[in-house]
N, C-alpha and C positions, 0 to 999 in steps of 0.2 A: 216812740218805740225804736227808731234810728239810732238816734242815741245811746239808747239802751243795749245795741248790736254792736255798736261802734267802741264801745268804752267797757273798760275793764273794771267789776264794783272791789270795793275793796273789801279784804280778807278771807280770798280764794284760797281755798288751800291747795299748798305745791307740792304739784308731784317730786313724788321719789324714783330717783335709778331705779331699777327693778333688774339689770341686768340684758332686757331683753334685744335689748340693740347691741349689745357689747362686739358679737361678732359681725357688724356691719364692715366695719373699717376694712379695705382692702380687697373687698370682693367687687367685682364685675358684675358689670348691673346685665340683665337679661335679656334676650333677643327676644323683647316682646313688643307690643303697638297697642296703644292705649289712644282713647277719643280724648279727645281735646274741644276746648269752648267754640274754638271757629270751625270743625268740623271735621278736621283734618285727622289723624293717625299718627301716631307721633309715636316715633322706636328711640326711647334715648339712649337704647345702648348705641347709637351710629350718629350721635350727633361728638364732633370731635372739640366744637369748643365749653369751657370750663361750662357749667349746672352748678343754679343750687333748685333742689326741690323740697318742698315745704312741704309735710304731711302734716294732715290735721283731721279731727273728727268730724267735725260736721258746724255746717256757717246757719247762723239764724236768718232767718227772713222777717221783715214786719207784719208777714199775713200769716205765718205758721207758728206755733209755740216751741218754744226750748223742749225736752225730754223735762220729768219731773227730774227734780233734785238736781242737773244740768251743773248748778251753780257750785255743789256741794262735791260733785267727784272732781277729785285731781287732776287736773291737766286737761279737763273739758274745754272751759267756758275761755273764748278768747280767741276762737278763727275770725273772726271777722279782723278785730284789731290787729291781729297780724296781716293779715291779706291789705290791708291799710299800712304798716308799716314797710313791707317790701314795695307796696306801691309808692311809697313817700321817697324809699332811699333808690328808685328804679335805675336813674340815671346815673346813678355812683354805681351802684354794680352794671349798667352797660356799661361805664369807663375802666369798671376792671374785668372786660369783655368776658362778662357772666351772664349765660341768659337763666331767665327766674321760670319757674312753674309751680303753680300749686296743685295737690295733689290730695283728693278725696273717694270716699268710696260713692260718694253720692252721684245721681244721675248727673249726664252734662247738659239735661234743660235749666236742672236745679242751679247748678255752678254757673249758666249762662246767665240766668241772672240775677248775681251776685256780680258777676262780671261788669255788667250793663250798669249795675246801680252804683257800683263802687268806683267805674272807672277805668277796671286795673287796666295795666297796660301791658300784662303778659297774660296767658292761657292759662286757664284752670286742666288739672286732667283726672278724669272720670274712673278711676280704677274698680268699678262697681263688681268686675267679675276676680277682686281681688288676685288677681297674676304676681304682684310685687309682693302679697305678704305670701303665695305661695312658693316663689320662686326666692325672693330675699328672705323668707322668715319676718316681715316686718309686723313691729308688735301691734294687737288688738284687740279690744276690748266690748263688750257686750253692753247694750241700754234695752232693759227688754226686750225686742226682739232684732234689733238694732246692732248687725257685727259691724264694728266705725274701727279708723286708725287712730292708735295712738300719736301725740302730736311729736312730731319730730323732723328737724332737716340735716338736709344730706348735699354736702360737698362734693361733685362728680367730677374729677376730669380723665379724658380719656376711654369714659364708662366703666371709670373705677374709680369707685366710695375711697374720698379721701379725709373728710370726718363726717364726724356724726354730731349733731347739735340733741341731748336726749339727758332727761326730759328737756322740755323748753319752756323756762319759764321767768320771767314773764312773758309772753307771746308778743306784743304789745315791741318789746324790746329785741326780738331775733332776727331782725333785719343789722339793727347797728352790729350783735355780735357778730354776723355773718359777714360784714363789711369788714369789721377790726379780725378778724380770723387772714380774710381774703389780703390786706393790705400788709398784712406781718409774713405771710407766708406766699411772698411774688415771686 
């Protein structure tokens, strides 16, 4: 079942722009404090060096099932493979003194472990009481009873959105684009 969390099947269907990020670009991320894997609070709008933050809907687990049809909506299926790509290219984005976060609405017992089993070598952060799609507009979408983030990352410096990676797809691959963005625009 690892496997099957880890890897992307083929002929996912991709999402489409939908517009709903289009006004991210240029706005100032918000004076709020979101929990984080290790325990801490974390305000990104006061951390001064560069951010990428990675949204995503929701990471499977070997012991919990996908939502039904998971495979079938656009832009779902594929947190895991990403939290594994950012973790693969970690070291090139520390060298282009980037710190990484991922970002969900899920609790941070759940993110913690994901954390633990994957590895990553950055923080998950827990946006459960949804602050960022209140305060950014950031897009989202419903699984039954399930309000998740659309998957999307975000360029920060300064604590101001300097692009927007939307939709993202393939997930699997948004670490390299995030690298080849970060390396053309020093």
């Amino acid at each position: 079942m690892s496997g099957f969390l880890t890897s992307l099947p083929a002929g996912l269907p991709i999402p489409v722009d939908d517009g709903l990020a289009a006004h991210l670009e240029g706005l100032q991320l918000p004076d709020v404090s979101i929990k984080s894997t290790s325990g801490d609070f974390i305000n990104l709008s006061r951390i001064s060096q560069k951010l990428v933050i990675y949204v995503y809907p929701l990471t499977g687990r070997p012991d919990v099932m996908l939502p039904e049809g998971w495979d079938e909506m656009p832009g779902a299926r594929g947190c895991t493979p990403q939290a594994c790509g950012f973790s693969n290219h970690y070291q090139q984005l520390e060298d282009l003194n980037t710190q990484v976060y991922g970002l969900s609405s899920q609790s941070t017992e759940y993110q913690r472990e994901l954390k633990n089993r994957l590895h990553l070598p950055f923080d998950l952060l827990s946006d459960s009481d949804f602050l960022l799609r209140n305060t950014l507009r950031l897009p989202t979408f419903k699984v039954n009873e399930l309000l998740l983030y659309k998957r999307l990352t975000l360029i920060i410096e300064q604590a101001v959105i300097q692009k927007v990676f939307y939709p993202v797809f393939p997930p699997d691959q948004n670490a390299r684009q995030v690298i080849n963005w970060l390396t053309s625009h020093r």
